[in-house]
N, C-alpha and C positions, 0 to 999 in steps of 0.2 A: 235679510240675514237668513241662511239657511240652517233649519232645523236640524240639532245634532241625533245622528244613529246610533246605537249600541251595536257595538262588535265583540262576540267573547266577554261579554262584561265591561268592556271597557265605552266611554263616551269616546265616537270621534265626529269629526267636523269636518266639511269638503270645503275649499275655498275656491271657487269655479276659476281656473286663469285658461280653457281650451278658447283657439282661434277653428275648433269644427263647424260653427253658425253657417259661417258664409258657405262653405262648402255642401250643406242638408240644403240649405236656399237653392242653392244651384243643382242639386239633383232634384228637387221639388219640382222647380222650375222646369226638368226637359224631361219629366216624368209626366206634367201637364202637355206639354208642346206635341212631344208622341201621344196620348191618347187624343188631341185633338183632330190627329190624321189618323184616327186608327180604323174606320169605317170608308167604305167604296161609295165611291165618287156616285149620289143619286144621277135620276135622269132629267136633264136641266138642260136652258141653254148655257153656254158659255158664258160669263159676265166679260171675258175679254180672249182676246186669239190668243195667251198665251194659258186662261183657266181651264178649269176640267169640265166637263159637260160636253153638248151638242154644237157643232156650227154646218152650216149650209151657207153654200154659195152658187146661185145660177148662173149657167158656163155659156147657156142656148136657150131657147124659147123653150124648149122640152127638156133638158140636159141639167142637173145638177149635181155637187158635188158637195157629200155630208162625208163630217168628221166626228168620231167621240171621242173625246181624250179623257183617258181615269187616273185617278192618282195611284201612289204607289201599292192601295191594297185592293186595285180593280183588279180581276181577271180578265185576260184577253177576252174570253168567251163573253163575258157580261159586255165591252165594249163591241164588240161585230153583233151581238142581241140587241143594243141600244142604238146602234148608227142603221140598222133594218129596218127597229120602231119607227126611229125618226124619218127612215124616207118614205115608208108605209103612211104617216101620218101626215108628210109632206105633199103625198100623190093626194092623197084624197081633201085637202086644203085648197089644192088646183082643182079640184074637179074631175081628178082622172080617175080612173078604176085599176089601174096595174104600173108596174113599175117593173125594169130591166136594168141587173147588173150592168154596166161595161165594161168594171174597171172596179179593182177592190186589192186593200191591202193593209195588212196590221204590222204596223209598227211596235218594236219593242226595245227603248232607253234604259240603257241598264249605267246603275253607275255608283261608287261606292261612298256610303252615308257614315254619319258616327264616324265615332274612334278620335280622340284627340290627343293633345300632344300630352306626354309625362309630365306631369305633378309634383315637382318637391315637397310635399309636406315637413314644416319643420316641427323640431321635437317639441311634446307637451310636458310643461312643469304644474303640476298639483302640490299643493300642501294641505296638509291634513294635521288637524289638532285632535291628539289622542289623550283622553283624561281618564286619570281609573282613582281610587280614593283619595291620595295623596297631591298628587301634581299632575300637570299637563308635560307633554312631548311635541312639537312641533315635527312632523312624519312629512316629507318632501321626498317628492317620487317622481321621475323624467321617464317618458318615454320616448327612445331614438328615433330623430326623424328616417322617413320611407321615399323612395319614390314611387308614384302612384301609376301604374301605367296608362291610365284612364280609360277608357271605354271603348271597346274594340270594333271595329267597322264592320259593315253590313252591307251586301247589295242588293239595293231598290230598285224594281224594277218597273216599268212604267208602260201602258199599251195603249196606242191608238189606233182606232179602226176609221179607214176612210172606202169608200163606197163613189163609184159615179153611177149615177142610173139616168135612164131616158125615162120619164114617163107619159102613160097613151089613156084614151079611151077605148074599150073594146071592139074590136077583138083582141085580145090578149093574143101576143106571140108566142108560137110554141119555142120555147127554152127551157130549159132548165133554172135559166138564172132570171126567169121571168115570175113575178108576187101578183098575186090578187090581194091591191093595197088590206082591201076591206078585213079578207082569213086572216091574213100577218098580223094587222094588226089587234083583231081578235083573239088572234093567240098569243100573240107576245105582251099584251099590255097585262096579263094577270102575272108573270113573271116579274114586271117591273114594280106594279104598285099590289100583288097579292090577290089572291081569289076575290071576288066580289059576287 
Protein backbone atom coordinates (compact mmCIF):
# COMPACT_ATOMS: atom_id res chain seq x y z
CA UNK A 1 0.00 0.00 0.00
CA UNK A 2 1.35 3.15 -0.83
CA UNK A 3 2.02 5.87 1.65
CA UNK A 4 -0.18 8.86 1.54
CA UNK A 5 1.37 12.59 0.80
CA UNK A 6 0.03 15.86 1.87
CA UNK A 7 -0.68 18.37 -0.75
CA UNK A 8 -1.94 21.93 0.46
CA UNK A 9 -2.99 20.31 3.59
CA UNK A 10 -4.90 18.06 2.24
CA UNK A 11 -4.11 13.79 2.43
CA UNK A 12 -3.92 12.33 -0.91
CA UNK A 13 -3.16 8.91 -2.21
CA UNK A 14 -1.81 7.63 -5.76
CA UNK A 15 -3.23 4.35 -6.78
CA UNK A 16 -0.46 3.08 -9.46
CA UNK A 17 -2.72 1.84 -12.78
CA UNK A 18 0.55 3.22 -15.51
CA UNK A 19 1.56 0.35 -18.21
CA UNK A 20 5.18 2.76 -18.40
CA UNK A 21 7.35 -0.70 -16.70
CA UNK A 22 7.65 -2.35 -19.85
CA UNK A 23 8.59 0.58 -21.77
CA UNK A 24 11.90 1.90 -19.00
CA UNK A 25 12.67 -2.08 -19.36
CA UNK A 26 13.15 -1.56 -22.79
CA UNK A 27 15.08 1.53 -22.88
CA UNK A 28 17.27 -0.03 -19.97
CA UNK A 29 17.76 -2.81 -22.08
CA UNK A 30 19.28 -0.83 -25.46
CA UNK A 31 20.94 1.61 -23.18
CA UNK A 32 22.99 -1.59 -22.04
CA UNK A 33 23.24 -3.04 -25.64
CA UNK A 34 24.86 0.41 -26.85
CA UNK A 35 27.42 0.87 -24.21
CA UNK A 36 28.35 -2.76 -24.77
CA UNK A 37 29.79 -1.65 -28.33
CA UNK A 38 30.73 1.53 -27.15
CA UNK A 39 34.72 1.09 -27.29
CA UNK A 40 37.06 0.23 -30.55
CA UNK A 41 37.44 -2.96 -31.55
CA UNK A 42 41.21 -4.20 -29.33
CA UNK A 43 43.92 -5.82 -31.39
CA UNK A 44 43.03 -9.63 -31.55
CA UNK A 45 42.60 -12.17 -33.74
CA UNK A 46 39.26 -12.70 -35.29
CA UNK A 47 37.18 -15.46 -33.41
CA UNK A 48 35.40 -15.78 -36.80
CA UNK A 49 35.72 -14.38 -40.63
CA UNK A 50 32.77 -12.46 -40.02
CA UNK A 51 34.16 -10.86 -36.13
CA UNK A 52 36.23 -7.70 -35.60
CA UNK A 53 39.97 -8.12 -35.09
CA UNK A 54 43.06 -9.50 -37.19
CA UNK A 55 42.87 -12.28 -40.02
CA UNK A 56 45.77 -13.53 -42.25
CA UNK A 57 45.76 -15.75 -44.98
CA UNK A 58 48.95 -17.13 -47.04
CA UNK A 59 48.36 -16.51 -50.79
CA UNK A 60 52.54 -17.91 -51.70
CA UNK A 61 55.39 -19.13 -49.83
CA UNK A 62 56.35 -15.40 -49.15
CA UNK A 63 53.01 -13.62 -50.09
CA UNK A 64 50.17 -12.92 -47.47
CA UNK A 65 47.20 -11.25 -47.07
CA UNK A 66 46.11 -9.59 -43.58
CA UNK A 67 42.71 -7.93 -42.79
CA UNK A 68 41.53 -5.80 -39.70
CA UNK A 69 38.04 -5.47 -39.22
CA UNK A 70 36.63 -2.79 -36.35
CA UNK A 71 33.56 -2.34 -35.28
CA UNK A 72 31.46 0.62 -35.55
CA UNK A 73 33.55 2.99 -33.21
CA UNK A 74 37.23 2.00 -34.88
CA UNK A 75 38.73 4.65 -36.87
CA UNK A 76 39.89 3.84 -40.13
CA UNK A 77 43.41 4.99 -39.01
CA UNK A 78 43.58 2.55 -35.95
CA UNK A 79 42.39 -0.35 -38.43
CA UNK A 80 45.51 0.42 -41.39
CA UNK A 81 47.79 0.83 -37.79
CA UNK A 82 46.61 -2.65 -36.69
CA UNK A 83 46.60 -4.65 -40.13
CA UNK A 84 50.77 -3.04 -40.32
CA UNK A 85 51.35 -4.46 -36.58
CA UNK A 86 50.09 -7.50 -37.61
CA UNK A 87 52.17 -8.03 -40.74
CA UNK A 88 55.22 -6.48 -38.94
CA UNK A 89 54.59 -9.24 -36.40
CA UNK A 90 53.75 -11.83 -38.85
CA UNK A 91 57.31 -11.13 -40.93
CA UNK A 92 59.27 -11.58 -37.92
CA UNK A 93 57.17 -15.13 -36.69
CA UNK A 94 58.72 -16.38 -40.34
CA UNK A 95 61.87 -15.40 -39.66
CA UNK A 96 62.04 -12.56 -42.14
CA UNK A 97 63.39 -9.02 -41.44
CA UNK A 98 61.10 -6.87 -43.88
CA UNK A 99 57.95 -6.83 -45.34
CA UNK A 100 56.40 -5.02 -48.83
CA UNK A 101 53.08 -3.63 -49.56
CA UNK A 102 51.65 -4.90 -52.73
CA UNK A 103 48.47 -4.36 -52.48
CA UNK A 104 46.32 -2.44 -49.75
CA UNK A 105 42.83 -1.08 -49.18
CA UNK A 106 40.33 0.29 -46.49
CA UNK A 107 36.97 -0.56 -46.72
CA UNK A 108 34.28 1.65 -45.31
CA UNK A 109 30.18 -0.13 -44.59
CA UNK A 110 28.30 2.40 -43.93
CA UNK A 111 24.68 1.82 -43.09
CA UNK A 112 21.88 3.10 -41.13
CA UNK A 113 21.17 1.86 -37.22
CA UNK A 114 18.38 2.75 -34.71
CA UNK A 115 15.22 4.45 -35.25
CA UNK A 116 12.20 2.19 -35.00
CA UNK A 117 8.80 2.22 -35.90
CA UNK A 118 5.95 4.65 -34.12
CA UNK A 119 4.69 3.73 -30.73
CA UNK A 120 1.11 4.20 -29.83
CA UNK A 121 1.12 4.69 -26.27
CA UNK A 122 -2.41 4.39 -24.89
CA UNK A 123 -3.85 6.83 -22.53
CA UNK A 124 -2.96 6.64 -18.58
CA UNK A 125 -5.86 6.61 -15.82
CA UNK A 126 -4.63 7.44 -12.08
CA UNK A 127 -6.86 7.83 -9.22
CA UNK A 128 -6.11 9.54 -6.48
CA UNK A 129 -7.79 9.73 -2.96
CA UNK A 130 -7.85 13.30 -1.73
CA UNK A 131 -8.86 13.47 2.17
CA UNK A 132 -8.83 17.00 4.08
CA UNK A 133 -10.78 16.87 7.75
CA UNK A 134 -14.08 15.88 6.87
CA UNK A 135 -14.33 13.42 3.92
CA UNK A 136 -12.38 11.79 1.24
CA UNK A 137 -12.74 12.71 -2.83
CA UNK A 138 -11.84 10.10 -5.24
CA UNK A 139 -9.63 12.54 -7.83
CA UNK A 140 -9.26 10.38 -11.37
CA UNK A 141 -7.03 11.98 -13.89
CA UNK A 142 -6.49 10.57 -17.81
CA UNK A 143 -3.72 11.43 -19.73
CA UNK A 144 -4.29 11.26 -23.79
CA UNK A 145 -2.81 8.75 -25.37
CA UNK A 146 0.60 9.91 -27.90
CA UNK A 147 2.19 8.44 -30.51
CA UNK A 148 5.82 7.95 -29.83
CA UNK A 149 8.00 8.53 -32.72
CA UNK A 150 10.63 6.27 -31.40
CA UNK A 151 14.25 6.63 -31.78
CA UNK A 152 15.73 8.27 -34.56
CA UNK A 153 18.49 6.38 -36.93
CA UNK A 154 22.04 6.76 -37.13
CA UNK A 155 24.69 5.95 -39.54
CA UNK A 156 27.28 3.34 -38.46
CA UNK A 157 30.02 3.30 -40.08
CA UNK A 158 32.32 0.52 -40.17
CA UNK A 159 36.49 0.18 -41.61
CA UNK A 160 38.46 -2.49 -42.74
CA UNK A 161 41.92 -2.52 -43.63
CA UNK A 162 43.36 -5.26 -45.90
CA UNK A 163 47.13 -5.16 -46.84
CA UNK A 164 48.92 -7.94 -49.13
CA UNK A 165 52.73 -7.88 -48.55
CA UNK A 166 55.59 -10.27 -49.64
CA UNK A 167 58.02 -10.88 -47.05
CA UNK A 168 62.21 -11.30 -47.36
CA UNK A 169 65.24 -11.62 -45.43
CA UNK A 170 67.78 -8.81 -46.12
CA UNK A 171 68.51 -6.87 -48.07
CA UNK A 172 65.49 -4.90 -47.86
CA UNK A 173 64.05 -3.44 -51.04
CA UNK A 174 64.41 -0.09 -51.77
CA UNK A 175 60.41 1.09 -51.66
CA UNK A 176 58.68 3.08 -50.10
CA UNK A 177 56.12 0.55 -49.34
CA UNK A 178 58.92 -1.53 -48.07
CA UNK A 179 58.94 -2.01 -43.33
CA UNK A 180 61.90 -3.17 -41.41
CA UNK A 181 59.43 -5.74 -39.60
CA UNK A 182 61.53 -5.09 -36.42
CA UNK A 183 61.16 -0.49 -36.33
CA UNK A 184 57.30 -0.99 -37.26
CA UNK A 185 56.85 -2.94 -34.88
CA UNK A 186 58.77 -1.06 -32.24
CA UNK A 187 56.88 1.61 -33.06
CA UNK A 188 53.58 0.71 -33.40
CA UNK A 189 53.01 -1.74 -30.52
CA UNK A 190 53.17 1.24 -27.74
CA UNK A 191 50.16 2.73 -29.84
CA UNK A 192 48.37 -0.30 -29.34
CA UNK A 193 48.97 -1.68 -25.82
CA UNK A 194 50.55 2.14 -24.42
CA UNK A 195 53.96 3.24 -23.51
CA UNK A 196 55.75 0.60 -21.57
Amino acid sequence: MLAPSHVNGESTRRIPTSKAAPRLWLAGAALVLLSACATPTTYQPAQSDKGYGYTETKIAEDRYRISFKGNTVTPAETTRNYALLRAGELTLQHGADWFQIVGKNTDKDERQVGGGPDVFVAPQTAVYQRCGLIRCDAVVTTTPGFVDPGMPSTTATQYTSDLTVVIGKNPMPASVESYNARELVANLRPLVYGKK
